[in-house]
C-alpha positions as CSV (number, residue, x, y, z in Angstrom):
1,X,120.0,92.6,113.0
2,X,119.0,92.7,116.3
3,X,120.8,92.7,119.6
4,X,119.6,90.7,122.6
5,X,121.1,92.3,126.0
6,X,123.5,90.0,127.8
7,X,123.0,87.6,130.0
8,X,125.3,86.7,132.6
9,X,125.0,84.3,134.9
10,X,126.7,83.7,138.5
11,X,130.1,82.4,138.6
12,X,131.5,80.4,141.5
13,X,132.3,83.8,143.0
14,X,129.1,84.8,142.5
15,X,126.6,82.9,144.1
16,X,122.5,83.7,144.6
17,X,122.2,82.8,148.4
18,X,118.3,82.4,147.8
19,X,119.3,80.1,144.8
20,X,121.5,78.3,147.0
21,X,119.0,77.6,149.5
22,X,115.8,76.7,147.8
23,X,117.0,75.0,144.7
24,X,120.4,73.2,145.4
25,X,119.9,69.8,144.1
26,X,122.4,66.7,145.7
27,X,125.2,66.1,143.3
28,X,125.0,63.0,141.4
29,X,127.8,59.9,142.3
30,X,128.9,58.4,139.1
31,X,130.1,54.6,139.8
32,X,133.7,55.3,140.5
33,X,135.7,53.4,138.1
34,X,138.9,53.2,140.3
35,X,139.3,49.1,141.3
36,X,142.1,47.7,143.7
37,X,145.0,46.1,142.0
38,X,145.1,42.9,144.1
39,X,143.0,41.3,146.7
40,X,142.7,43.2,150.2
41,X,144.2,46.5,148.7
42,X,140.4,47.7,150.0
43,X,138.1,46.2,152.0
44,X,134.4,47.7,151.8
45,X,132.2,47.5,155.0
46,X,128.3,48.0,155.6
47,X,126.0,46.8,158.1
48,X,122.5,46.0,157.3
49,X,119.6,45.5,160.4
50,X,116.7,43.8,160.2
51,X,112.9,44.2,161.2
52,X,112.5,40.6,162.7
53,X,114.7,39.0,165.2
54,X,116.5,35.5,163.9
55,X,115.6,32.4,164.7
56,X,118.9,32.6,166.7
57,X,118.5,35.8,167.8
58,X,120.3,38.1,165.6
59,X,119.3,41.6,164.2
60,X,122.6,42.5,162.0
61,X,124.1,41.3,159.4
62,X,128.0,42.7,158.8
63,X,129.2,42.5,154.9
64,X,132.3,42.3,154.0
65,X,133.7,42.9,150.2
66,X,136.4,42.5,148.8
67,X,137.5,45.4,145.6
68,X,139.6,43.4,144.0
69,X,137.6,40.1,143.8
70,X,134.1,41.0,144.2
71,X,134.5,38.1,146.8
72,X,131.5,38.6,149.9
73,X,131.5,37.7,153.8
74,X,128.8,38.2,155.2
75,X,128.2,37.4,159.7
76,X,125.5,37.7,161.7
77,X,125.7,40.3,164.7
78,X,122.9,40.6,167.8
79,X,124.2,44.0,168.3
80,X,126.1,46.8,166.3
81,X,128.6,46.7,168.9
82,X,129.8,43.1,167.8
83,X,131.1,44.8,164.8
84,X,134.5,45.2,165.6
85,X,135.0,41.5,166.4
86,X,133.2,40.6,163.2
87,X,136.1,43.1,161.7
88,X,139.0,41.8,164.0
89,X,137.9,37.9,162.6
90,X,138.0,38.7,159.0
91,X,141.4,40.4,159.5
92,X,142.3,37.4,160.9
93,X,140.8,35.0,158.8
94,X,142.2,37.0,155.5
95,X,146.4,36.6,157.7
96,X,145.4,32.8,158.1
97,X,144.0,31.3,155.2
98,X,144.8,33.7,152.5
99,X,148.6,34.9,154.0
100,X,147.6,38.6,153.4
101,X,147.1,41.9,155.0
102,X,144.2,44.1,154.3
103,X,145.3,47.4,153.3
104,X,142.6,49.9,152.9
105,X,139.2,50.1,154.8
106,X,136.2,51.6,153.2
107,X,132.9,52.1,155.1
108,X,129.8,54.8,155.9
109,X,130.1,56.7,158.7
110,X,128.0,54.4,161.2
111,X,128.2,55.0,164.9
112,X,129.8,51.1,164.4
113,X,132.7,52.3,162.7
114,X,133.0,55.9,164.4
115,X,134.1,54.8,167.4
116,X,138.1,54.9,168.7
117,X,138.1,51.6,169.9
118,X,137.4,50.0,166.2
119,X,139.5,52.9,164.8
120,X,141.8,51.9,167.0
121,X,141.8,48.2,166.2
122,X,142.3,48.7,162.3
123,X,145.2,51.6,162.5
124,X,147.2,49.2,165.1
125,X,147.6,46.9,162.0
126,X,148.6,49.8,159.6
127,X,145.3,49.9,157.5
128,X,144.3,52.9,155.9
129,X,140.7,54.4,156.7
130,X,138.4,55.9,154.1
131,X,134.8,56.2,155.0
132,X,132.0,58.6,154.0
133,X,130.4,62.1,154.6
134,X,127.3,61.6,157.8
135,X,124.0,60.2,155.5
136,X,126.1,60.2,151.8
137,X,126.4,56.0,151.5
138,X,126.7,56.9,147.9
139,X,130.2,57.3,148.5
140,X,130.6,53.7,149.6
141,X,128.5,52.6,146.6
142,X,130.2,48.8,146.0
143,X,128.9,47.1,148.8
144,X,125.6,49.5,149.1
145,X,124.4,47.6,145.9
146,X,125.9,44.4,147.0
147,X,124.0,44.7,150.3
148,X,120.6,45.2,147.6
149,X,121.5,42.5,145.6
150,X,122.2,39.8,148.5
151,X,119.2,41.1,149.7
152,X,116.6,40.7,147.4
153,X,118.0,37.3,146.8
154,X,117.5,36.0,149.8
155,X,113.8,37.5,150.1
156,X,113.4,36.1,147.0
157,X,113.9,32.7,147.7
158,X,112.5,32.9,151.2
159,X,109.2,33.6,149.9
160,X,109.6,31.6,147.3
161,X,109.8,28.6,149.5
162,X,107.2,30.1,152.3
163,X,109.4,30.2,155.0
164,X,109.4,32.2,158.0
165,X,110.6,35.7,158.1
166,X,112.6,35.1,161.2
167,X,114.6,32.6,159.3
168,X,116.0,35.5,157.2
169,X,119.4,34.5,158.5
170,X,119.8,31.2,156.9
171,X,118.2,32.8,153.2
172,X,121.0,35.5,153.6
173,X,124.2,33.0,154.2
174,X,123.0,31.2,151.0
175,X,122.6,34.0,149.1
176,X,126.1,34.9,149.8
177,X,127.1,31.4,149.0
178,X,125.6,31.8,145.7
179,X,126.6,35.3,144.6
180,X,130.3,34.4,145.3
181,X,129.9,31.5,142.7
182,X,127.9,33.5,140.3
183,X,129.8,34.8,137.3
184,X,130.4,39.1,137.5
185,X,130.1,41.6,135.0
186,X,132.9,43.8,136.3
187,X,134.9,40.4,136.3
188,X,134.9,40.0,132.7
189,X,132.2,36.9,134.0
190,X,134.2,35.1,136.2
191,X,133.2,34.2,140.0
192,X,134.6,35.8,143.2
193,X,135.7,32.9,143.8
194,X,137.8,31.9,141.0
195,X,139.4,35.5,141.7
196,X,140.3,34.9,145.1
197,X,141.3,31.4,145.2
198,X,141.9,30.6,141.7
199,X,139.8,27.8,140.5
200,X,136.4,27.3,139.1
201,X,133.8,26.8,142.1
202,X,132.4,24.0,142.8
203,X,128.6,23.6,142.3
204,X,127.3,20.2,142.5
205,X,126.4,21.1,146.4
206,X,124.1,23.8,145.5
207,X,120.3,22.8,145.9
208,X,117.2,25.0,145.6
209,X,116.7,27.1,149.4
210,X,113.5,25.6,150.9
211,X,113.2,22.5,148.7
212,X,111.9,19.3,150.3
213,X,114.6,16.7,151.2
214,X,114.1,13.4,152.8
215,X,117.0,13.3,155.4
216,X,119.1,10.3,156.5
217,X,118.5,9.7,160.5
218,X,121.5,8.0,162.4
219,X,120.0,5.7,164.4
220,X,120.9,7.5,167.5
221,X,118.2,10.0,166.1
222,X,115.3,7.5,165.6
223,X,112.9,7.2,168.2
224,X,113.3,3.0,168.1
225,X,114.6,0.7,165.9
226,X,110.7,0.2,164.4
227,X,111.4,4.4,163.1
228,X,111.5,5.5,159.4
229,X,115.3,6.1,159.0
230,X,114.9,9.5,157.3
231,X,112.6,12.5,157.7
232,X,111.1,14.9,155.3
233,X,112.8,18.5,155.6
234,X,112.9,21.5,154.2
235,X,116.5,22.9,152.7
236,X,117.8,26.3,154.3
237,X,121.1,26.1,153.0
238,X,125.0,24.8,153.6
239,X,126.6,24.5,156.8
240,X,129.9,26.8,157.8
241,X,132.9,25.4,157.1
242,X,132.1,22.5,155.5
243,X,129.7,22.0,151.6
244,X,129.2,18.2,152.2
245,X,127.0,19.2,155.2
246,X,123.6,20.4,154.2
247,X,121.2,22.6,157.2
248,X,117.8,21.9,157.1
249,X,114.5,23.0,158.9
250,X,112.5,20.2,160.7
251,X,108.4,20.4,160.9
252,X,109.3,21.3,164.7
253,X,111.6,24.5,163.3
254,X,114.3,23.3,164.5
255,X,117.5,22.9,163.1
256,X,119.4,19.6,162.1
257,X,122.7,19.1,160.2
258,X,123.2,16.0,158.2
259,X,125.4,14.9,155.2
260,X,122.7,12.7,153.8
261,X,119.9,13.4,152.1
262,X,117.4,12.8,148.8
263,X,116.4,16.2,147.7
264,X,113.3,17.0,146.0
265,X,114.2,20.6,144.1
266,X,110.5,21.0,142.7
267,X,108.6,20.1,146.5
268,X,108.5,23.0,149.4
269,X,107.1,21.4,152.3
270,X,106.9,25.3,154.0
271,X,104.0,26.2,151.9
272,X,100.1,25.5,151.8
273,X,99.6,22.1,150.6
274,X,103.1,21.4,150.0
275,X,103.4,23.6,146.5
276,X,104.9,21.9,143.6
277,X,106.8,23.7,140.8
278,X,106.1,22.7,136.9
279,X,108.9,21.4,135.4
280,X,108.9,24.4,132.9
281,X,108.7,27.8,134.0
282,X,106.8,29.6,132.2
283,X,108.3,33.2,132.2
């Protein structure tokens, strides 16, 4: 029978430098399977820019997740450095309404959250730090692909309903709206927010982003008493605080706020010749 020589190949004591050099590959990042045991035991962190300045002159948007619930906040920011009172509000905001105390605090390793001064800020309140190796967001993989997801939802319905790209702000707020009352795979189906606050969401608000909606003028908001009492606007979404108040885009871009309004989910007044939707669709 015969005999093929040996082979042996390197052991971890043994290593080809030329190997090493011109054929390492990156190590792969399997989806850590580790999740926080209650709310605010870990916090995740990114911060996304933009390409366009907002209509209100923002460039950032600062995400916020949640391990345990899935549950998303997302802010606006005109400049990284406005992260650490983005931080220092949620902090806040999670001792006020939810009478808890983030624990852990997961993010990349941004120039945002290298600095001592936000360092500073989160070890003052006893929270642990975790962040990434420089240029490996792999490692903070949960809100990376959250940060996708709210993404492409937005952009989605943005075009969808032509509207401007400098409006990206208002598409992004309701696409964090929406994903927190969207059912989770990694929650067994439920909704971030029936994990954080304990009850089904509420969804009879929810209209489609950039439908047509004739709005209810007060007549302080009439040019004369002769004036149509409403106006046909276009939809961009709920306002803070408060899902009885609807935002809306008026032909003149700007913004108005009202609580009234007949919405028309199949008619986008943004687009060429004020697109309709079929009442089926097709795909």
């Amino acid at each position: 029978m015969q005999r093929f020589p040996e082979i042996h190949f390197p052991t971890e004591d043994c290593v080809c430098p030329g190997c090493a050099l011109g054929k390492m590959p990156n190590r792969a990042f399997p989806e850590n399977e580790r999740c926080a045991s209650t709310p605010f035991e870990l916090v995740h962190s990114d911060l996304k820019s933009f390409p366009v300045m907002s209509y209100r002159k923002f460039k950032y948007v600062i995400t916020f997740y949640d391990d345990f619930t899935s549950h998303a906040w997302t802010m606006p920011l005109r400049s990284k450095a406005a992260a650490i009172t983005a931080a220092k509000d949620v902090l806040e905001m999670v001792r006020v309404q939810h009478d808890a105390h983030v624990v852990g605090w997961m993010s990349d390793a941004g120039r945002e959250y290298k600095s001592d001064l936000f360092d500073r800020a989160l070890l003052e309140k006893g929270i642990k730090i975790y962040q990434s190796a420089p240029r490996t967001p792999m490692q903070n993989g949960r809100t990376e692909r959250l940060g996708h997801t709210l993404m492409d939802k937005a952009e989605s319905m943005r075009h969808q309903a032509c509207i401007p790209d400098s409006w990206w702000e208002f598409a992004f707020a309701h696409a964090t709206h929406i994903y927190n009352r969207t059912p989770v795979a990694r929650l067994r189906w439920r909704t971030p927010h029936e994990m954080l606050k304990g009850e089904l969401p509420n969804i009879d608000h929810l209209c489609v982003f950039g439908c047509g909606a004739f709005v209810y003028l007060p007549a302080m908001a009439r040019a004369n008493k002769m004036a149509p009492k409403s106006e046909l606007m276009t939809y961009v979404g709920v306002a803070p605080g408060n899902e009885c108040n609807f935002l809306f885009m008026r032909s003149t871009n700007a913004v108005f706020t009202a609580a009234h309004a007949v919405f028309d989910e199949r008619h986008f007044p943004r687009c060429p010749k004020n697109r309709r939707e079929p009442l089926e669709n097709p795909f």
